[in-house]
C-alpha positions in Angstrom: 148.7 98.6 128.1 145.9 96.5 126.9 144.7 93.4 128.8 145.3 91.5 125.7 148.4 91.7 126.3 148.4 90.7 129.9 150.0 86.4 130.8 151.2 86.7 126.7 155.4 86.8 128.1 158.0 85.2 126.3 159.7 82.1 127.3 162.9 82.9 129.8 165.3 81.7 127.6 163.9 83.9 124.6 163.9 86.9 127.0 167.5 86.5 127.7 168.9 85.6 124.1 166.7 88.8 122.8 168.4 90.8 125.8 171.7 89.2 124.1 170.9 90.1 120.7 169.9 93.4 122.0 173.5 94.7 123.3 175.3 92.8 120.4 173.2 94.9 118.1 173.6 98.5 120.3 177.2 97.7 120.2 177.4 97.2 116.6 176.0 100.9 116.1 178.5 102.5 118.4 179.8 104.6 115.6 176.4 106.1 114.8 176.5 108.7 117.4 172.7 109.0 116.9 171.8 105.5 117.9 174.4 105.3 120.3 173.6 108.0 122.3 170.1 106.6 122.7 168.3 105.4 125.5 167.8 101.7 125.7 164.1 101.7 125.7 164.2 104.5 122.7 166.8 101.8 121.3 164.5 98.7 121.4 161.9 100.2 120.2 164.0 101.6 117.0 165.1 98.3 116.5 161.7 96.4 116.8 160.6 98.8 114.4 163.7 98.3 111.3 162.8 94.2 111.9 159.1 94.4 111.5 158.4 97.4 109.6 154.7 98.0 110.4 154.7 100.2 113.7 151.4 98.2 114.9 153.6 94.9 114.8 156.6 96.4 116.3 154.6 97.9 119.0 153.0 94.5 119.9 156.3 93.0 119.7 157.8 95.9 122.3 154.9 95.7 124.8 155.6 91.5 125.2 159.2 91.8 125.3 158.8 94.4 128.2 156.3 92.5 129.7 158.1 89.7 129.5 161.1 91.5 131.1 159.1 93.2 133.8 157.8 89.2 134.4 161.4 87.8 135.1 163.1 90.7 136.5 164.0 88.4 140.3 166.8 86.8 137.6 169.8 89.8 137.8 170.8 89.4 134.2 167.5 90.6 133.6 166.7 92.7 136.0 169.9 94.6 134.8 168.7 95.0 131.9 165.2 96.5 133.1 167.3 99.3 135.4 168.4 100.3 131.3 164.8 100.4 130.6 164.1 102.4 134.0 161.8 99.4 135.4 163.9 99.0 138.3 162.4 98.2 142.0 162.8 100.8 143.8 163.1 102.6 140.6 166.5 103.3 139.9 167.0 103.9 136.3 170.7 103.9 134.5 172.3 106.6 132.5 173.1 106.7 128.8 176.7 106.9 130.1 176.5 103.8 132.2 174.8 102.3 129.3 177.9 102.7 127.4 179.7 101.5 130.2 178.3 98.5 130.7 179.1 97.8 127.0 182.3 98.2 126.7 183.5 96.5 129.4 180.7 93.4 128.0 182.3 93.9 124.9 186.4 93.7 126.7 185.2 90.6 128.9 184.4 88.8 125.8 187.6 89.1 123.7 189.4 85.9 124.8 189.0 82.1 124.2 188.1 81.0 126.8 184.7 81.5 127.7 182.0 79.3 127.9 180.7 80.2 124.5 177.8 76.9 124.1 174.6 78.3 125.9 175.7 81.8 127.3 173.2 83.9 125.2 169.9 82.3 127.0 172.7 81.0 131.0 170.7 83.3 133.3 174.1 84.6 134.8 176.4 85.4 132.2 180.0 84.3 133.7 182.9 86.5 131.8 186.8 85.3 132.8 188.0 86.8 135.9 191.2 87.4 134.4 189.6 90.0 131.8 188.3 92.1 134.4 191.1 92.5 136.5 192.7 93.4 133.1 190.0 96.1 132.3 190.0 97.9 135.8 194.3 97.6 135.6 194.2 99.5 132.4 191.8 102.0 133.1 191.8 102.7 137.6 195.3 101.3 138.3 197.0 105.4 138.2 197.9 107.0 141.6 194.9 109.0 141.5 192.6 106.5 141.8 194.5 104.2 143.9 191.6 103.7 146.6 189.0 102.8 144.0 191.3 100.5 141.9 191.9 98.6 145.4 188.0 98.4 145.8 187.2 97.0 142.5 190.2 94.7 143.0 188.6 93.6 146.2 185.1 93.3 144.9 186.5 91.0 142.0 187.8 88.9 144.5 184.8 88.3 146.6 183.3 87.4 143.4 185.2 85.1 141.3 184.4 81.6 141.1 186.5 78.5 139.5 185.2 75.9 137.2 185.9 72.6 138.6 187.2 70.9 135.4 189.6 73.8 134.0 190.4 75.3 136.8 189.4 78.6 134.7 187.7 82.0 137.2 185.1 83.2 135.9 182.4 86.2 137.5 179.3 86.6 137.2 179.1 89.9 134.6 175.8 91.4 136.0 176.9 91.1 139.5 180.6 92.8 139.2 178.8 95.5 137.3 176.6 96.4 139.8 179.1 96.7 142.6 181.0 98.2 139.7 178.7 101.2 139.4 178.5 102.0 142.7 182.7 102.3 142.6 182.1 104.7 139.6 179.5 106.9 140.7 181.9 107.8 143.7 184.7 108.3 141.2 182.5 110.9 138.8 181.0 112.5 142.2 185.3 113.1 143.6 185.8 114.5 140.0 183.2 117.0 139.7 184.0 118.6 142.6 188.0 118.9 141.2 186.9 119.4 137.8 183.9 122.1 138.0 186.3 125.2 137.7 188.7 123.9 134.8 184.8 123.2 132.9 183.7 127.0 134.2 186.9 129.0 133.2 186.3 127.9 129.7 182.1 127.8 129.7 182.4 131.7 129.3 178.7 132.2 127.5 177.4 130.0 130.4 175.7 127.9 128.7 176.8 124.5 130.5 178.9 122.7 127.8 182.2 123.5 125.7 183.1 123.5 122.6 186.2 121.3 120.6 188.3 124.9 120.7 187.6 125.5 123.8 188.5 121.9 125.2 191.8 121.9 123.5 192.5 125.5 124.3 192.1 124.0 128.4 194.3 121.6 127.2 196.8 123.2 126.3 196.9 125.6 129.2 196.2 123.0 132.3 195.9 119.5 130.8 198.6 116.7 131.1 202.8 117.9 130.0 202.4 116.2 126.6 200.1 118.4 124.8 198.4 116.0 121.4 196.4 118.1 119.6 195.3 114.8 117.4 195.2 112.8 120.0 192.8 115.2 122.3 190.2 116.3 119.6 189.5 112.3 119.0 188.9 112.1 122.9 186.6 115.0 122.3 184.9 113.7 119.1 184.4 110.3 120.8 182.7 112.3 124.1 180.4 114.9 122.3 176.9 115.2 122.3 175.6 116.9 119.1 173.8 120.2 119.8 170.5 121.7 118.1 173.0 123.8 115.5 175.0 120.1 114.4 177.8 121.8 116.3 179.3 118.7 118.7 180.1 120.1 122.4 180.3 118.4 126.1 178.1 119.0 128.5 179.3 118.9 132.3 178.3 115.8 132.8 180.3 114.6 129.8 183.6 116.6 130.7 183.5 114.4 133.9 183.2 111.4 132.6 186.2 112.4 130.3 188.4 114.2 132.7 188.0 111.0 135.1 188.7 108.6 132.4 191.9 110.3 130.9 192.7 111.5 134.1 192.6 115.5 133.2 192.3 118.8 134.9 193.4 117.7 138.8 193.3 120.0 141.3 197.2 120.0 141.2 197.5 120.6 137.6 195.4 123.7 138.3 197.3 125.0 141.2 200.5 124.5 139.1 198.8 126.7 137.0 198.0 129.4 138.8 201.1 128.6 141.2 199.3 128.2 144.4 199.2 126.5 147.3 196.4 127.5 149.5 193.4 129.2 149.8 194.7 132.1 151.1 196.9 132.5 147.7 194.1 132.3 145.6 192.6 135.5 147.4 195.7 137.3 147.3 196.0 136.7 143.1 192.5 137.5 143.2 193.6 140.5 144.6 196.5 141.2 142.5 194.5 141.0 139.2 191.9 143.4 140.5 194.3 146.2 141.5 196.0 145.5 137.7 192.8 144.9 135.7 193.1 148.4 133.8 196.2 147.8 132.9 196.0 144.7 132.2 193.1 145.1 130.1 194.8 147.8 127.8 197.7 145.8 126.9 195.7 143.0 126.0 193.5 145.3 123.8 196.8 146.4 122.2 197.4 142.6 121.4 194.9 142.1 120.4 194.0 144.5 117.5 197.2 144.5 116.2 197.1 140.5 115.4 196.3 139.4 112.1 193.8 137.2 113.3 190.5 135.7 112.1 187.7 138.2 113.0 185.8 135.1 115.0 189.1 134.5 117.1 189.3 138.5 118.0 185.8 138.2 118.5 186.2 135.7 121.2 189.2 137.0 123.2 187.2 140.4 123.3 184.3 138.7 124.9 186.3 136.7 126.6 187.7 139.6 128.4 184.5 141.1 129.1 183.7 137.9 130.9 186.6 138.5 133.0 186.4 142.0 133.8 182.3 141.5 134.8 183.8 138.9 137.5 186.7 140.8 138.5 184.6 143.6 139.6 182.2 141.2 141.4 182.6 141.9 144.6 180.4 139.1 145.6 182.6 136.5 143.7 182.0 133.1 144.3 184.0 131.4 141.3 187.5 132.4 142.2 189.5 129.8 140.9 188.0 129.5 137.3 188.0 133.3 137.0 191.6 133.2 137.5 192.2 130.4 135.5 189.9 132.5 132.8 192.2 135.1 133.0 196.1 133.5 132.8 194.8 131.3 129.9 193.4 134.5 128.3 196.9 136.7 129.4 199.1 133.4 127.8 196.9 132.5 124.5 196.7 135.8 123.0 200.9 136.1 123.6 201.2 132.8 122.3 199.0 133.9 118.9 201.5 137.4 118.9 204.5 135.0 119.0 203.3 132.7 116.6 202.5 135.7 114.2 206.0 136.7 114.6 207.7 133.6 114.0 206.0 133.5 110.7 206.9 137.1 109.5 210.8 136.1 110.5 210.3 133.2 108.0 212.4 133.3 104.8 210.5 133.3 102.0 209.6 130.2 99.9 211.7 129.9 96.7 
């Protein structure tokens, strides 16, 4: 950075409405997956340069703003907002995820009438009603589940709120909830992906750490929740998805955790159900029992299999599908147990649910 840039900061109160107009304008782009997926320094700088137009301009105009933010960082709203940018001390930069996160529960506390609406875009704190929150965390931590953490974010709301002398009103202070907030969550995502990792491998069969809309909804439909929406589950997905180098959307692992955690998918009890288990010791012995049937196994499904009518993409998959399995069944050295056999029942129960399907339309009478 040039030393002519150097003491040139922005007033405080023009830091924090920018940092105001900022979010406002992020969250107005949410359905541009594009923009919204973007980082927040990527972000400002994109929207620095649609304002002014001539990239020498914008980039004076970005260096002073993070200057600026860099200079007021002791005040939390802002210093929030620099842990987005990754100027953090200690460094401690924030996720596109918790990006996201942050806005959308900004965007909840604010739908109500009763905030204090006259000065809050430059207020160094920004104070959202206490009611909202408790509202937000009900509707999306209050499931058995998540019992423990719902109890700590009631607790940490309540160590937090403070009432307005003349209305009697609660309000928090937004930055501070979110960063006790975050530290909730990050436990929440770490308990998931331990639960979650073999429901993500027994579908990520070309390895290539992320899944596929087909592939999500076939999981679904095998060891997701009893009411099965295909709608309803490829919006989930659509809204989730990152958009790969071919334009074809997927999840990566990260993403599927996010997911599973927020719709509460894939628990470890759903995938015992599954596999009807109980203990480790089960799992070894139906590891056992598939290896001593494997052959046979593998012929009938081959039988299946070329006898559907199927597209030549879906046989295509199943057969590769099946390769996967049988390379891991004959590992000897096999460390992912669970997903192989969840790999293998979804793979045993989709191709006899195609068959029936195929036969319920043959046994159809004829339009007139």
């Amino acid at each position: 950075i040039n030393a002519e840039y150097m003491g040139n900061f922005l007033p405080v109160k023009s830091v924090l409405k920018q940092i105001s107009l900022i979010y406002a304008e992020k969250l107005s782009q949410r359905a541009n997956k594009f923009i919204w997926e973007q980082d927040m320094a990527s972000f400002v700088y994109y929207l620095l340069s649609n304002n002014f137009g001539v990239p020498k301009i914008a980039e004076q105009k970005f260096i002073i703003f993070i200057l600026s933010v860099k200079q007021n960082k002791q005040i939390v709203r802002v210093n929030m907002f620099a842990r987005f940018l990754g100027m953090a001390d200690p460094p401690m930069t924030l996720s596109v995820d918790e990006l996201q996160k942050y806005l959308e529960i900004y965007e909840f506390s604010w739908k109500t009438k009763d905030n204090k609406e006259a000065t809050w875009e430059t207020d160094t704190a920004l104070f959202v009603p206490y009611h909202k929150l408790v509202e937000y965390i009900r509707n999306n931590f209050d499931n058995p589940s998540q019992e423990a953490e719902f109890q700590d974010l009631r607790k940490l709301l309540e160590g937090m709120k403070e009432t307005e002398p003349k209305s009697g009103n609660k309000f928090v202070d937004f930055d501070m909830f979110f960063a006790g907030f975050l530290s909730v969550y990050r436990l929440m995502l770490t308990k998931t992906k331990e639960y979650v990792l073999n429901a993500f491998k027994a579908v990520d069969v070309d390895v290539d750490g992320k899944i596929t809309l087909q592939e999500f909804i076939l999981l679904n439909r095998h060891i997701g929740a009893l009411s099965f929406d295909e709608h309803r589950l490829t919006e989930i997905f659509l809204e989730n998805a990152e958009i790969a180098s071919q334009g074809e959307e997927s999840l990566s692992f990260h993403r599927f955790v996010v997911l599973s955690m927020q719709h509460s998918l894939f628990s470890e009890s759903i995938q015992d159900q599954f596999l009807g288990i109980k203990s480790q010791d089960e799992i070894l012995a139906k590891l056992k029992e598939i290896r001593s049937s494997w052959e046979v196994t593998k012929f009938e499904l081959t039988l299946k299999l070329q006898s559907l009518n199927a597209p030549a993409n879906i046989k295509q998959y199943w057969t590769n599908v099946g390769a996967f399995v049988e390379e891991r069944v004959k590992d000897k050295e096999l460390k992912e147990i669970k997903s192989t056999l969840i790999t293998a029942k979804m793979m045993q129960e989709e191709i006899t649910r195609l068959e029936k399907l195929e036969l319920e339309h043959e046994e159809e009478p004829p339009k007139e």
